[in-house]
Backbone as a chain_set.jsonl record, in Angstrom:
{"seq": "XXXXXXXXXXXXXXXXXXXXXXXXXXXXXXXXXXXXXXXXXXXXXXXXXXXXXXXXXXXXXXXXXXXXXXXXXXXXXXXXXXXXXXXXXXXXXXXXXXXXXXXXXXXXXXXXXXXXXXXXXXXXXXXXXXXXXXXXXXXXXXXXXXXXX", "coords": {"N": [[81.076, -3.83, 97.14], [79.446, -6.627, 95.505], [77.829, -6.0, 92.268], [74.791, -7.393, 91.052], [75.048, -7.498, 88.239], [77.746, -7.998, 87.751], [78.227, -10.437, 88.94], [76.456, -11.49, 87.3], [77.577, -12.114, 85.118], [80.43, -12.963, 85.708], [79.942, -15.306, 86.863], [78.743, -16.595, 84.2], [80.827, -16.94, 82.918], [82.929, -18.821, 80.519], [85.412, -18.843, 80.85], [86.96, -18.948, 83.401], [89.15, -21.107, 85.481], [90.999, -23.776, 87.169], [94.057, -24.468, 88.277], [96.141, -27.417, 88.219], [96.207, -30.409, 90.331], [93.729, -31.406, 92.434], [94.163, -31.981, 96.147], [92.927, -33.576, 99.074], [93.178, -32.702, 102.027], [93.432, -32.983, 105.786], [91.661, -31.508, 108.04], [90.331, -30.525, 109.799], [89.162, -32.602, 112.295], [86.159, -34.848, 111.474], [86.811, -33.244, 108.966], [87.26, -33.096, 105.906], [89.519, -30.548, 103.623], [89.958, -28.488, 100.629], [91.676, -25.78, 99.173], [91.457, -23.61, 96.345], [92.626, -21.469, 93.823], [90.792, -19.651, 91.505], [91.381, -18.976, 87.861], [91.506, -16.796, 85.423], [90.75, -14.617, 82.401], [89.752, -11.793, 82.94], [90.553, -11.971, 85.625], [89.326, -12.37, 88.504], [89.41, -11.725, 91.485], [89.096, -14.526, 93.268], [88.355, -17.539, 94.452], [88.154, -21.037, 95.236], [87.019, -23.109, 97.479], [86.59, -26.137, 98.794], [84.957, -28.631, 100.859], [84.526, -31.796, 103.058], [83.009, -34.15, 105.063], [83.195, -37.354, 105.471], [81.81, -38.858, 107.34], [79.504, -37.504, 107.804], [77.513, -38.22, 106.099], [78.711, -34.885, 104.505], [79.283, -32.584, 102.185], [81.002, -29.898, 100.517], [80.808, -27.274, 98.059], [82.605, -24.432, 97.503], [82.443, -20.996, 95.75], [84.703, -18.635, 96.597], [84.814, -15.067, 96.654], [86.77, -12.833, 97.342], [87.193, -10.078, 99.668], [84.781, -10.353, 100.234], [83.315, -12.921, 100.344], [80.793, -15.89, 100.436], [79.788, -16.506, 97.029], [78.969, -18.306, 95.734], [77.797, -21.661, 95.646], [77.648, -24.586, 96.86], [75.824, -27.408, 98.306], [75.625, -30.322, 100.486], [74.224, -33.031, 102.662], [73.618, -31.289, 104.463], [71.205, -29.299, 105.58], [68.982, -26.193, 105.165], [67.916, -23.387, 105.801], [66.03, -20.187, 104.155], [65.76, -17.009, 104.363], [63.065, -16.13, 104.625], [62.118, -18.26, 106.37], [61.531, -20.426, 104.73], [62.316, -23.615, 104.768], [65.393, -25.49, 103.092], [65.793, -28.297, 101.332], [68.632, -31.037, 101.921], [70.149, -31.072, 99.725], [71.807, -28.514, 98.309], [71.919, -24.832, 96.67], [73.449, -22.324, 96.89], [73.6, -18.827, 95.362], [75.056, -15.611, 94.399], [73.116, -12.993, 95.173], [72.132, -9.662, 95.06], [70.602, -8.153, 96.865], [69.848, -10.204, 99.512], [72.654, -11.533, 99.405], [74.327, -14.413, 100.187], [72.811, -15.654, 101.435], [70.097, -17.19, 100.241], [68.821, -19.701, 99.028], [68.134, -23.034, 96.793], [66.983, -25.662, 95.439], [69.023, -27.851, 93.313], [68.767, -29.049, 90.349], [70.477, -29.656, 88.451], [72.432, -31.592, 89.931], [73.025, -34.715, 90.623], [74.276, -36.676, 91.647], [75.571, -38.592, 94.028], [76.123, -37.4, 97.84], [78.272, -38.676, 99.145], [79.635, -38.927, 96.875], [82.254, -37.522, 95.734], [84.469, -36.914, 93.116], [82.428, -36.916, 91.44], [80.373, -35.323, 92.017], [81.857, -33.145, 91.886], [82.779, -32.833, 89.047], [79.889, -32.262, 88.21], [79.425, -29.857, 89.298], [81.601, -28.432, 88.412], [80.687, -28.238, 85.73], [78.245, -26.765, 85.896], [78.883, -24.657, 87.095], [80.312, -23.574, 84.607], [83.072, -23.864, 85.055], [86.298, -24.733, 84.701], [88.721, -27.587, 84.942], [92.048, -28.11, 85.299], [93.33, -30.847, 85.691], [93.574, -33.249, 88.023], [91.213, -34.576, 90.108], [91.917, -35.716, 93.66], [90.598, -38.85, 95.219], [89.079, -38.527, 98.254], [90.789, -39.53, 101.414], [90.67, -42.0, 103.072], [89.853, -42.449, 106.189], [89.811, -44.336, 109.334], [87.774, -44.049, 112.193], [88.295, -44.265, 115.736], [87.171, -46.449, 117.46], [84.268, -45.735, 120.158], [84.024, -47.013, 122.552]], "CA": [[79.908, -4.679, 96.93], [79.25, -6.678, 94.159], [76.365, -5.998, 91.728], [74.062, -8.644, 90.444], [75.138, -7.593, 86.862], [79.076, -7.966, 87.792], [78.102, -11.152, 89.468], [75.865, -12.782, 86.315], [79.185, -11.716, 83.997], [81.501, -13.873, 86.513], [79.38, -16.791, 86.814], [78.782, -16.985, 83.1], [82.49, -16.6, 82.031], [83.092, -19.932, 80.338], [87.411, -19.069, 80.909], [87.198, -19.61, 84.734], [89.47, -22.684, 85.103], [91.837, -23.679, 88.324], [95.248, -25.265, 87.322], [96.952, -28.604, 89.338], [95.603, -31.506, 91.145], [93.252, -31.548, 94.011], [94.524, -33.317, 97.078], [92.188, -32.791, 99.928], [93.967, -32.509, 103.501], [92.889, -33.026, 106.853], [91.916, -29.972, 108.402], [89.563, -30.742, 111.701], [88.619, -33.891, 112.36], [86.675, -35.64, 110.592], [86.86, -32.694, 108.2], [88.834, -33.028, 104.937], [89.144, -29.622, 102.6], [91.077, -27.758, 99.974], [91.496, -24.56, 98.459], [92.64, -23.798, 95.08], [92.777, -20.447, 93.178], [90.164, -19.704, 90.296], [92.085, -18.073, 87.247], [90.528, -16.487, 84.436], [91.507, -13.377, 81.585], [89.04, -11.03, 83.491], [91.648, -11.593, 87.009], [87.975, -12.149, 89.52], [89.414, -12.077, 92.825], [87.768, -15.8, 93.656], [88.863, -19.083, 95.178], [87.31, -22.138, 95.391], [86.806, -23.8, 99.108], [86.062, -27.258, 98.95], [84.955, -29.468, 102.634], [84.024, -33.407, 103.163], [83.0, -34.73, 106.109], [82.556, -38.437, 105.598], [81.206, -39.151, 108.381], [77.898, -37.33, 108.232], [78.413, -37.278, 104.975], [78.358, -33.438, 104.439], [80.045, -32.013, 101.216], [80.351, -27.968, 99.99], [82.096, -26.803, 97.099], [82.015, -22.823, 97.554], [83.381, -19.928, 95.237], [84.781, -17.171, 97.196], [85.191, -13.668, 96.135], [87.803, -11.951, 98.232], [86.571, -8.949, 100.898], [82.849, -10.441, 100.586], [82.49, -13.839, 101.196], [80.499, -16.871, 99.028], [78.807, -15.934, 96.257], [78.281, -19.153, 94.876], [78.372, -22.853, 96.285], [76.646, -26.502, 96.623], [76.102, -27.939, 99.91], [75.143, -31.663, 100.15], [74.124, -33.363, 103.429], [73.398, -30.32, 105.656], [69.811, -28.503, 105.304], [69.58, -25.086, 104.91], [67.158, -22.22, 106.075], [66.021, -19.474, 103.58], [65.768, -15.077, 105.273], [61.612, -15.755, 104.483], [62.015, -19.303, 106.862], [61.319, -21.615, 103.991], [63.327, -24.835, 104.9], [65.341, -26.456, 102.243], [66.8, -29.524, 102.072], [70.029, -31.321, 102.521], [70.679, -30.303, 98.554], [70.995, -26.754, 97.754], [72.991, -24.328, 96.195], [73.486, -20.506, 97.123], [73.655, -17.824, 94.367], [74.704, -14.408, 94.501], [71.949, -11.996, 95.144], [72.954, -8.407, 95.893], [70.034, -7.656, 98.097], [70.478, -10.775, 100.227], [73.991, -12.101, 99.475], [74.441, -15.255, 99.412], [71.394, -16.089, 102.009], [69.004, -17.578, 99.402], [69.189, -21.308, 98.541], [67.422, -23.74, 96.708], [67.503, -27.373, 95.144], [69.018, -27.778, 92.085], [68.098, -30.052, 89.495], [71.668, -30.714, 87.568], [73.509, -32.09, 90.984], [72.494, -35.933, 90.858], [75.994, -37.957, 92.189], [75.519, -38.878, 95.613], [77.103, -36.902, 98.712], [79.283, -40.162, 99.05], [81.33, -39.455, 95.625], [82.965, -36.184, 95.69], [84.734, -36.612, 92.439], [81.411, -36.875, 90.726], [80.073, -34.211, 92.559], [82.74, -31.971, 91.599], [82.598, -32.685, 87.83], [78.571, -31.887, 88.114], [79.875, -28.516, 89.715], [82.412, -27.634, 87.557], [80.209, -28.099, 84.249], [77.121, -25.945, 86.119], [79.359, -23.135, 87.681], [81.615, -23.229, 83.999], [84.619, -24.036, 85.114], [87.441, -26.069, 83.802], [89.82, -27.9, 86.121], [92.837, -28.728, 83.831], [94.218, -31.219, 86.374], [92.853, -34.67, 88.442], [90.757, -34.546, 91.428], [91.996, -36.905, 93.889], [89.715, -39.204, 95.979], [89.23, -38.274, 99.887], [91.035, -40.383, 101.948], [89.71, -43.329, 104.003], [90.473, -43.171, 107.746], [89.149, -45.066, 110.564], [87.763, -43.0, 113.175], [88.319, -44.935, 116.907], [85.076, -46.603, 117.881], [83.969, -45.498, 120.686], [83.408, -48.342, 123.908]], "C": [[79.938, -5.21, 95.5], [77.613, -7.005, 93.837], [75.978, -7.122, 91.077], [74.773, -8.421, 89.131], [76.749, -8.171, 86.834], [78.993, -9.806, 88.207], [77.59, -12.61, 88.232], [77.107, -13.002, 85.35], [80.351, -12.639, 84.546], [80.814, -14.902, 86.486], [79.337, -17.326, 85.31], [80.13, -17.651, 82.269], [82.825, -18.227, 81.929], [85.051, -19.907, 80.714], [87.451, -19.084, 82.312], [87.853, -20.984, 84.877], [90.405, -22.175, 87.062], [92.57, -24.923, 87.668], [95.425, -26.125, 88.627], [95.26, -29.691, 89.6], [95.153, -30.91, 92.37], [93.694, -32.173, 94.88], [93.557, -32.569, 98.246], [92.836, -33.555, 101.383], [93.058, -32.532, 104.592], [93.048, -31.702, 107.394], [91.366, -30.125, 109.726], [89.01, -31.945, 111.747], [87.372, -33.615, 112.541], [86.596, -34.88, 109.144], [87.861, -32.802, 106.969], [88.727, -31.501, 103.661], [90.258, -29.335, 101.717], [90.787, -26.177, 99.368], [92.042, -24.434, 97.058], [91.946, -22.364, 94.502], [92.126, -20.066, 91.762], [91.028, -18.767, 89.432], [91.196, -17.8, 85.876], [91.14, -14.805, 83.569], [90.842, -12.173, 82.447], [89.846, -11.234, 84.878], [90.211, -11.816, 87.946], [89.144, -12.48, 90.566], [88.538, -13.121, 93.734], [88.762, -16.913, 93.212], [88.132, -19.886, 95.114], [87.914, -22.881, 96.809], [85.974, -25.441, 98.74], [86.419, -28.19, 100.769], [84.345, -30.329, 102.161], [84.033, -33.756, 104.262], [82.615, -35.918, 105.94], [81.702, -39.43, 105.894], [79.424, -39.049, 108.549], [77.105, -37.893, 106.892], [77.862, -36.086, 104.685], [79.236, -33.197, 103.503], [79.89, -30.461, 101.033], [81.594, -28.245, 99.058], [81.732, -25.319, 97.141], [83.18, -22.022, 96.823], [83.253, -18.736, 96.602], [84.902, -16.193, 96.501], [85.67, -12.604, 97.308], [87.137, -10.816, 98.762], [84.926, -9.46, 100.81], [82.325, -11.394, 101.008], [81.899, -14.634, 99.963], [79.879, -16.323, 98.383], [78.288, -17.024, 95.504], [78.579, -20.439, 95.999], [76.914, -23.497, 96.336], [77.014, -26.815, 97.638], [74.999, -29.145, 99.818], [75.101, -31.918, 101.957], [74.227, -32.79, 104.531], [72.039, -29.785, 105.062], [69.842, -26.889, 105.689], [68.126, -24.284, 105.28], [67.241, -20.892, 105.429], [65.705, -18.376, 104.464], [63.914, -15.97, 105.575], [61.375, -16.914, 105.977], [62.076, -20.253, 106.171], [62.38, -22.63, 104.271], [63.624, -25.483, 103.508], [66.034, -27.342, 102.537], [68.563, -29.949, 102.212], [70.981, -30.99, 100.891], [70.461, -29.555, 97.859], [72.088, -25.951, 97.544], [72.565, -22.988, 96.49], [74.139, -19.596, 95.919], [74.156, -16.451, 94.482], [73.76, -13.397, 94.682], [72.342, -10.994, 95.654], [72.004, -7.876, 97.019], [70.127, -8.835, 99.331], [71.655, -11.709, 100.432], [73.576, -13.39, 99.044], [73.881, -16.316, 100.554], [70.775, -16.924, 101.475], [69.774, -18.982, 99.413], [68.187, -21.791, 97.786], [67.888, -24.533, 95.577], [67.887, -27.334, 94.073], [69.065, -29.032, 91.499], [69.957, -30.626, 88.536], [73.072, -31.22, 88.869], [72.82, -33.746, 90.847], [73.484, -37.206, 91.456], [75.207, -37.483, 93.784], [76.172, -37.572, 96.38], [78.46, -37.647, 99.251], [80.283, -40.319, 97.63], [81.488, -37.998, 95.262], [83.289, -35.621, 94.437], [83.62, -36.292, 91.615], [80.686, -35.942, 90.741], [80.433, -33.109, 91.774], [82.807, -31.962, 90.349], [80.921, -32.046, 87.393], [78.539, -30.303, 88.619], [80.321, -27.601, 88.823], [81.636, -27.429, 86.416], [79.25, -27.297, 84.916], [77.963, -24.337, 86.005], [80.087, -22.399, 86.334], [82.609, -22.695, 84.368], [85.505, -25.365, 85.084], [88.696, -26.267, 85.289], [90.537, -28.965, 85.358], [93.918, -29.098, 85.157], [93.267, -32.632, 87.26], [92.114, -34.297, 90.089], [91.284, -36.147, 92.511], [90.917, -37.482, 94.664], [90.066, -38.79, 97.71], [89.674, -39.043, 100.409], [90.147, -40.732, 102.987], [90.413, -43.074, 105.391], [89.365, -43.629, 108.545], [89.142, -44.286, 111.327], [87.873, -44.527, 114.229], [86.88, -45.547, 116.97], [85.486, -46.17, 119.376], [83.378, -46.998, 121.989], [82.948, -47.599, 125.352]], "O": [[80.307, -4.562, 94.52], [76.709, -7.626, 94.396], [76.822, -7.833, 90.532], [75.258, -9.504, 88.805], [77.023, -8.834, 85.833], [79.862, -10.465, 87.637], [77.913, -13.794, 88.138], [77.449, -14.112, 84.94], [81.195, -13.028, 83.738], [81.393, -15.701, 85.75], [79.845, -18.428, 85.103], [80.285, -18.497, 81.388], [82.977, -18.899, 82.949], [85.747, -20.919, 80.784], [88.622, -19.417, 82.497], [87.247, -21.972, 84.465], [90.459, -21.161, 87.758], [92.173, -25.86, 86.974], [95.05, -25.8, 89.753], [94.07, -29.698, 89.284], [95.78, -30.189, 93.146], [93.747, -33.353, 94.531], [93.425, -31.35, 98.356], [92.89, -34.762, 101.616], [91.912, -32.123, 104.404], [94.025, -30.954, 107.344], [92.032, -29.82, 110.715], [88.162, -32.134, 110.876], [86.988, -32.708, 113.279], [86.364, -35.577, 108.156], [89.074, -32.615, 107.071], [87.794, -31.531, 102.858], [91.375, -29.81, 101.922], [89.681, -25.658, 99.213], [92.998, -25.11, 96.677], [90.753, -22.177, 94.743], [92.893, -20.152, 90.803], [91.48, -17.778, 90.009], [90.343, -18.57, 85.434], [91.863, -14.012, 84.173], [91.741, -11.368, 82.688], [89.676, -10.159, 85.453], [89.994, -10.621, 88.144], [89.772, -13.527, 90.416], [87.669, -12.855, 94.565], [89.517, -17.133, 92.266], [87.02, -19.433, 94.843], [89.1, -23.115, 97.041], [84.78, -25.556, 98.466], [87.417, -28.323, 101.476], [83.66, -30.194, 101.147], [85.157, -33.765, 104.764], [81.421, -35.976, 106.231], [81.125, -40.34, 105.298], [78.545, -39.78, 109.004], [75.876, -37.876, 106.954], [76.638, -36.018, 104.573], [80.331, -33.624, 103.866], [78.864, -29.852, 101.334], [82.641, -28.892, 99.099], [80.59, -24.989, 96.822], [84.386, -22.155, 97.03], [82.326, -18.241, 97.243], [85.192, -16.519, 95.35], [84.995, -11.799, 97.95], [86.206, -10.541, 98.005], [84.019, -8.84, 101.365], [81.332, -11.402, 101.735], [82.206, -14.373, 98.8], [79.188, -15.452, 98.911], [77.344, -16.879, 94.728], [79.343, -20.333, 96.958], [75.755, -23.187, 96.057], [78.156, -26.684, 98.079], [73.886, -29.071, 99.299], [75.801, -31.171, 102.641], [74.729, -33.316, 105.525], [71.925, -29.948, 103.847], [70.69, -26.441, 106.461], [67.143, -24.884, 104.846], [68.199, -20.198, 105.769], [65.294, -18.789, 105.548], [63.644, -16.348, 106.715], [60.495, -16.532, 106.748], [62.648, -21.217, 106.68], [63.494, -22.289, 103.875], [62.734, -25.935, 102.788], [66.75, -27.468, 103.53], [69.472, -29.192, 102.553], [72.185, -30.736, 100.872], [69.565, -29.457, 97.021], [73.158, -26.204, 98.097], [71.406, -22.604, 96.335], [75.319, -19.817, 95.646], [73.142, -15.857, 94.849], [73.887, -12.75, 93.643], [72.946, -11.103, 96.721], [72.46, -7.254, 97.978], [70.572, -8.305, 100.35], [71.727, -12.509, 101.365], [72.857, -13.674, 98.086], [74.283, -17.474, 100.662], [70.696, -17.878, 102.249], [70.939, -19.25, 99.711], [67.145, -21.146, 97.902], [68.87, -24.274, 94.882], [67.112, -26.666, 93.387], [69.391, -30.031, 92.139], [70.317, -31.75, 88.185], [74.289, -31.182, 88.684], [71.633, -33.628, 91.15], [73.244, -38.406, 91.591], [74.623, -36.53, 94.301], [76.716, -36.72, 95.679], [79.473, -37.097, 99.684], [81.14, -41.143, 97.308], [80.736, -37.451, 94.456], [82.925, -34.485, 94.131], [83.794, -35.267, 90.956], [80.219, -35.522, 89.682], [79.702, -32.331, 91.161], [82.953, -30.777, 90.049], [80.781, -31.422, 86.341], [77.587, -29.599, 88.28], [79.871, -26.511, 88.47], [81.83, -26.317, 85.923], [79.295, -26.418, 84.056], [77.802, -23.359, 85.276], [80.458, -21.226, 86.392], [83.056, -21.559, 84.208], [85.343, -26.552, 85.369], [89.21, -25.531, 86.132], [90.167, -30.058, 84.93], [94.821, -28.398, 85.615], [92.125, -32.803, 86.834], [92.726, -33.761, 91.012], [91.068, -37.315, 92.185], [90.067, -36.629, 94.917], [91.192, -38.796, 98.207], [89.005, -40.022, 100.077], [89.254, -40.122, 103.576], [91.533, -43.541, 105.598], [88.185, -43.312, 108.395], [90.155, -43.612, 111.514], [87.633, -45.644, 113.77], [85.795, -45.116, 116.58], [86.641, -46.198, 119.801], [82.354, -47.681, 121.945], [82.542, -48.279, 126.294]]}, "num_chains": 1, "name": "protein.A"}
């Protein structure tokens, strides 16, 4: 398990960085994601999960932490249901909490880029969560879905 105190100590850590270029891959239609490997002097066992669905548009950028699951992440153009019921909306970010994981949500105030620009997104991410990404994000590719007749 991890404790809230182990948890504020990892989020804080301004040396969290992930090395290379983003390219984000088709994974399920019309899903596009990537993964990439957080590195840091402290070693955290924690990934970063990024998904785009264009379409709806639906974005997440989520830290993992290996055997537990998210402990952190930003979710754009999906709505979200707090344990108590409280509904939030379509932008909300999940926190660590050791009594309900990573359950809790709510709106945060330094996300302001659209769900429609990823890279922008992801620079408004990286400076909240402190972390450095010493490398280029690329843009999501464009495909044409079929229309439908």
């Amino acid at each position: 398990m991890l404790s809230q105190t182990e948890f504020e100590r990892l989020i804080l850590d301004t040396d969290k960085s992930i090395e290379g270029d983003i390219i984000w891959t088709q994974e399920r239609e019309p899903w596009l994601g990537f993964r990439k490997k957080i590195t840091s002097r402290a070693d955290y066992p924690i990934f970063l999960k990024g998904s785009y669905n264009p379409f709806i548009p639906a974005l997440s950028y989520v830290i993992i932490y290996e055997a537990i699951g998210r402990i952190y992440g930003l979710d754009l153009g999906k709505a979200h249901r707090n344990p108590d019921g409280t509904r939030i909306g379509e932008k909300h970010k999940h926190r660590w909490n050791e009594a309900l994981r990573d359950k809790q949500a709510y709106v945060p105030r330094d996300i302001t880029a659209p769900v429609t620009e990823p890279k922008q997104v992801w620079q408004q991410f990286c400076d909240e969560a402190k972390l450095s990404h010493n490398g280029e994000m690329e843009a999501p590719p464009t495909n044409q879905r079929g229309l439908f007749l």
